[in-house]
C-alpha positions as CSV (number, residue, x, y, z in Angstrom):
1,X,37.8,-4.3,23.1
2,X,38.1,-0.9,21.1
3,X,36.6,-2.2,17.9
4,X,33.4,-4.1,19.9
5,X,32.8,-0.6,21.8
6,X,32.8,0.8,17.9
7,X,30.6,-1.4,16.8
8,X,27.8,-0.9,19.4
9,X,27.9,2.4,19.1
10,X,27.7,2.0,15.1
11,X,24.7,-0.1,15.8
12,X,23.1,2.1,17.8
13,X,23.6,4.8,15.3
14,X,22.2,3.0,12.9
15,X,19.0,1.2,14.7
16,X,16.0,2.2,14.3
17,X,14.0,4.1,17.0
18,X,10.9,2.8,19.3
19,X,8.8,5.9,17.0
20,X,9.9,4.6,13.9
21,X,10.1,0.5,14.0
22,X,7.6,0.2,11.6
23,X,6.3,1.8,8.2
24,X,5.6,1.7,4.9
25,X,7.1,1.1,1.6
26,X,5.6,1.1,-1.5
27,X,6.8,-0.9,-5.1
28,X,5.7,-0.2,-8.4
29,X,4.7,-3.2,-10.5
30,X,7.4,-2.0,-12.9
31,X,10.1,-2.6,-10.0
32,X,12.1,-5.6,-9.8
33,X,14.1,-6.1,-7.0
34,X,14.0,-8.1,-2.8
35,X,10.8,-6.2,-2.3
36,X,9.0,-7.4,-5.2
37,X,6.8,-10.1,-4.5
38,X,8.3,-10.3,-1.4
39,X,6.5,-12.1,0.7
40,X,6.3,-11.8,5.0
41,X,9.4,-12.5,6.6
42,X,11.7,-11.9,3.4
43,X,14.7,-9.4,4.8
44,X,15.9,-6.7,2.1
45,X,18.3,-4.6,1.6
46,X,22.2,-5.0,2.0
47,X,22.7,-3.2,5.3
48,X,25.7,-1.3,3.5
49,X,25.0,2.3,4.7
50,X,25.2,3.9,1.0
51,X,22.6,4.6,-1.6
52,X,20.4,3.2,-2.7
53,X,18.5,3.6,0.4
54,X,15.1,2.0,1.1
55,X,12.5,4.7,2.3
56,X,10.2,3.6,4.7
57,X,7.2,6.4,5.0
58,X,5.6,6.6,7.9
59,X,2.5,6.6,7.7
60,X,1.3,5.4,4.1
61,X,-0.4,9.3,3.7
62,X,3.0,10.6,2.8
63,X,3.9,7.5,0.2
64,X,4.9,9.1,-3.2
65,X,3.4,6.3,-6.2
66,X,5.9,7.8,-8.6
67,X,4.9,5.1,-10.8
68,X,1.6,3.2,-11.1
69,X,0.4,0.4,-10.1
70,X,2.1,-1.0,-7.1
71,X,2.2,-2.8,-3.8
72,X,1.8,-1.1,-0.3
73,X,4.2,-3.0,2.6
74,X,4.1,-2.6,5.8
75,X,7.8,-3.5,7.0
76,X,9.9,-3.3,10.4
77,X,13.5,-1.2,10.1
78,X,16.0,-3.4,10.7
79,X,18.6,-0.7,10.2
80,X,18.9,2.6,9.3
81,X,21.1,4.8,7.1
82,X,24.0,7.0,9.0
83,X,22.4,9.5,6.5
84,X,18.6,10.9,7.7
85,X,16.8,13.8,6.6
86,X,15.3,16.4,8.7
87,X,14.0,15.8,12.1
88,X,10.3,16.3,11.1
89,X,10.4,14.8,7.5
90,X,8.0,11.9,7.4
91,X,10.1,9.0,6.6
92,X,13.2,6.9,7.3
93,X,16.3,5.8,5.1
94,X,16.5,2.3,5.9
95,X,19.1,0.3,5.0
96,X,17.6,-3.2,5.7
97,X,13.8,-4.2,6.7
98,X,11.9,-7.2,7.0
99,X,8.5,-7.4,4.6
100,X,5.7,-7.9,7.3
101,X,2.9,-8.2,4.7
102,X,1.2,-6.2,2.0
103,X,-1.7,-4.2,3.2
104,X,-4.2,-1.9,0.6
105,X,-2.4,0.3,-1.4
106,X,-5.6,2.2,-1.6
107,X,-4.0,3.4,2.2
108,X,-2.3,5.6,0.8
109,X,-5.0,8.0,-0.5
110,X,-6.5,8.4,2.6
111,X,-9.3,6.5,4.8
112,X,-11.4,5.8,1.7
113,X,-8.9,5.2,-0.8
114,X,-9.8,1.7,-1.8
115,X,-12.8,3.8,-3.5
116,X,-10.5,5.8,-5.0
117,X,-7.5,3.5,-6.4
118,X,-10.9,1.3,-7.7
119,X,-11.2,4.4,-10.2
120,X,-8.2,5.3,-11.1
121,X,-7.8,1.7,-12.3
122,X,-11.2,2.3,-14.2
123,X,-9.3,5.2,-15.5
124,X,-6.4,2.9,-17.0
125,X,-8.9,1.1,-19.1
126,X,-10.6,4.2,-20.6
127,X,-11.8,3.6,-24.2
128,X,-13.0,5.7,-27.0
129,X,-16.6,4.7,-25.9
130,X,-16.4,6.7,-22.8
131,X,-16.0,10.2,-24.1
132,X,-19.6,9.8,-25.7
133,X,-20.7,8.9,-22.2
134,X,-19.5,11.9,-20.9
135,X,-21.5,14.0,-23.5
136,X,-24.1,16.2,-22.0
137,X,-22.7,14.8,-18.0
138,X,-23.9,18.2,-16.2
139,X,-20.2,19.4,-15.0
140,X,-20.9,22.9,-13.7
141,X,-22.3,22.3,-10.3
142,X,-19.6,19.1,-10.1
143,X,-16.2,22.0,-11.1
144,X,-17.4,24.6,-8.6
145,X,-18.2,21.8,-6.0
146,X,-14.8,20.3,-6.5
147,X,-12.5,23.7,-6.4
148,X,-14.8,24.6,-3.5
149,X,-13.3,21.4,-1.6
150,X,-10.2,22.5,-2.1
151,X,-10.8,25.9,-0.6
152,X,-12.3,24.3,2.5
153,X,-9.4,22.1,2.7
154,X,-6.8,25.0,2.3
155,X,-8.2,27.1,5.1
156,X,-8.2,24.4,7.6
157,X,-4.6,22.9,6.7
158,X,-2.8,25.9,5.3
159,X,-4.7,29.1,6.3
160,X,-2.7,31.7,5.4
161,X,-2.1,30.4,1.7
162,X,-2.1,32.5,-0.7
163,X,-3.9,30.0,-3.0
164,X,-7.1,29.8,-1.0
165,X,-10.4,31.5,-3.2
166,X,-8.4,30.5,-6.4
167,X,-10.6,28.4,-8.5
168,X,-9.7,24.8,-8.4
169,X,-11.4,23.0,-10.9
170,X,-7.9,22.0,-12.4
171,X,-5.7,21.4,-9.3
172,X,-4.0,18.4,-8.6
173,X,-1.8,19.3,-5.8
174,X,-1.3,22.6,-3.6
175,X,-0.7,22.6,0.0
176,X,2.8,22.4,2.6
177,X,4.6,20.4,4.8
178,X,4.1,17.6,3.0
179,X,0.3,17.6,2.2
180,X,-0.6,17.3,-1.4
181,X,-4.4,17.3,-1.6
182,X,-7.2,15.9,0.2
183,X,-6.9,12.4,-1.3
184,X,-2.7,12.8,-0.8
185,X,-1.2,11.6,-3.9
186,X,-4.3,10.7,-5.8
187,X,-4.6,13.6,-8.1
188,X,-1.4,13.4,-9.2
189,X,-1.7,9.4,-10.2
190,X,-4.7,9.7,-11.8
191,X,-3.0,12.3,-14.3
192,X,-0.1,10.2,-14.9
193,X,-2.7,7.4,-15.7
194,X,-4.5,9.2,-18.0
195,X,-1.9,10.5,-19.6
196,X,-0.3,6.9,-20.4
197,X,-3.8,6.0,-21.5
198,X,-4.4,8.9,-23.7
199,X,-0.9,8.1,-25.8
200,X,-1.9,4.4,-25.7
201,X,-5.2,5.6,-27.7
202,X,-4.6,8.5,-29.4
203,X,-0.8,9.2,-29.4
204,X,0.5,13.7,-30.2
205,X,-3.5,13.6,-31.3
206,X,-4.2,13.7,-27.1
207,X,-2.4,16.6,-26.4
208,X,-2.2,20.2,-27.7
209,X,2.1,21.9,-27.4
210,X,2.0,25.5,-25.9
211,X,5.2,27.1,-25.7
212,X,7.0,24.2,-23.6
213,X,3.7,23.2,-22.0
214,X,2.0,20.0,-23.6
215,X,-2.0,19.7,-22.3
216,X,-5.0,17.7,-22.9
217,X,-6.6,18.0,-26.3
218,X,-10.7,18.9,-25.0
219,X,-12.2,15.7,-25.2
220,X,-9.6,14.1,-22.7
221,X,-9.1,17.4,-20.4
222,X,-13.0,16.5,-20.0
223,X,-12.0,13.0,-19.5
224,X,-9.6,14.0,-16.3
225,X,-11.8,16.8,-15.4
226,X,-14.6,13.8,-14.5
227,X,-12.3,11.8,-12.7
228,X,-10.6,14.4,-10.9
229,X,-14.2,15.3,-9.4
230,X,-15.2,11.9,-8.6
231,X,-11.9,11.0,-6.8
232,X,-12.6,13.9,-4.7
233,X,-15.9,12.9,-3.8
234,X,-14.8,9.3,-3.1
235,X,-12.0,10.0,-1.5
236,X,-12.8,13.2,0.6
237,X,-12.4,13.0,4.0
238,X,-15.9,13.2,6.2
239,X,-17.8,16.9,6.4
240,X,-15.5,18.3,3.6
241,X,-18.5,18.0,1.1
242,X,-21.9,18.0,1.3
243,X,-24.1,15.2,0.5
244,X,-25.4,17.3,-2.7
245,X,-22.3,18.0,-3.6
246,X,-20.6,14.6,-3.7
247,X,-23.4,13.6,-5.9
248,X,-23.2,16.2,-8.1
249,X,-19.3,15.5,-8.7
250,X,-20.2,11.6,-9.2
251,X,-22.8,12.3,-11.8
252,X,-20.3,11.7,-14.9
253,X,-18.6,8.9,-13.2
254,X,-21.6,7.1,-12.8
255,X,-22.4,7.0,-16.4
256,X,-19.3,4.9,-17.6
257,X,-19.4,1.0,-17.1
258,X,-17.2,-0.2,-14.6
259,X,-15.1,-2.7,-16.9
């Protein structure tokens, strides 16, 4: 009798709340394991409450694509870890979950992030071709519209930062409790992207070593520079930018060939 009382109350430690049944895990491509390829209805996980634990985000906004590509599933906690973080963080340690299906992974960079995981996969197949294209591209207008945004964005989510009226026109992530950028996580990816490409291409000859910092040679810092703009535009949520200046920060995007 003592050990069934034990385990309810184990169980109830370890079930999952009304709030947080559902959420999100992403896999990278990379990953093998009872997520990948799983398809709806596969259970995963071991239910043993020890690490490795599954995170289930959510909402897909506060994902973390620590490696690129993946799959976005939407899952139901079967059981959680004895082990949770804070009481506001925006995720659960799961310790078993059932796959539900695979929704975009575009989700996860914000309302119109299809738009924007569409380029950063343009961006994985950059060629040398493309830099010519960018030759010329009017980028003024497009860098001050784009570190602009970010200001905007800064007042209304974090006003007292001390990083508002900074320019911008290099920033991939800035921002608290958990928010990265206007397009989440997309910044971020879309460096780690072109970065992989850049070695694939043009190995040490991509980047120039200062101190213990290693940057973009000029011709591919120009090369982010025009995707970080468009992704912005594409992905930027309604009345942040003006219709003149999306345009202007899709100008050099437009010029490349979509394959």
């Amino acid at each position: 009798m003592f050990l069934n009382r034990f385990m309810q109350l184990l169980e109830a430690l370890v079930a999952p709340s009304p709030r947080q049944l559902r959420g999100f895990v992403y896999v990278a491509d990379s990953e093998r394991g009872a997520m990948s390829g799983a398809p709806p209805g596969t259970v995963a996980g071991s239910g043993s409450d020890s690490p490795p634990w599954i995170v289930v985000d959510h909402s897909p906004s506060s994902v973390i694509a620590a490696k690129w590509p993946g799959r976005l599933m939407e899952v139901e906690i079967l059981l959680r870890a004895g082990q949770q973080p804070a009481a506001d963080a925006p995720y659960t340690r799961a310790t078993k979950v059932r796959v539900l299906g695979e929704v975009p992974v575009g989700m996860i960079f914000g309302p119109n992030g299809e738009d924007v995981r569409a380029l950063i996969s343009r961006a994985s197949r950059w060629t040398g071709k493309d830099f010519a294209l960018l030759e010329g591209a009017p980028m003024e207008d497009a860098f001050a519209a784009y570190s602009e945004a970010w200001n905007r964005w800064l007042r209304d989510v974090e006003p007292g930062s001390h990083h508002i009226g900074d320019d911008h026109r290099h920033t991939l992530a800035a921002g608290c409790r958990g928010l990265r950028s206007p397009v989440n996580g997309a910044f971020a990816v879309l460096h780690s992207v072109l970065v992989s490409r850049a070695r694939e291409l043009d190995g040490q000859a991509a980047f120039v070593v200062e101190g213990d910092e290693l940057w973009f040679a000029p011709k591919w810092q120009l090369a982010l520079d025009a995707m970080l703009v468009a992704a912005m535009a594409l992905g930027a949520p309604q009345g942040l930018l003006s219709a003149e200046e999306r345009e202007s920060m899709l100008t050099a995007y437009e010029q490349l060939p979509l394959t």
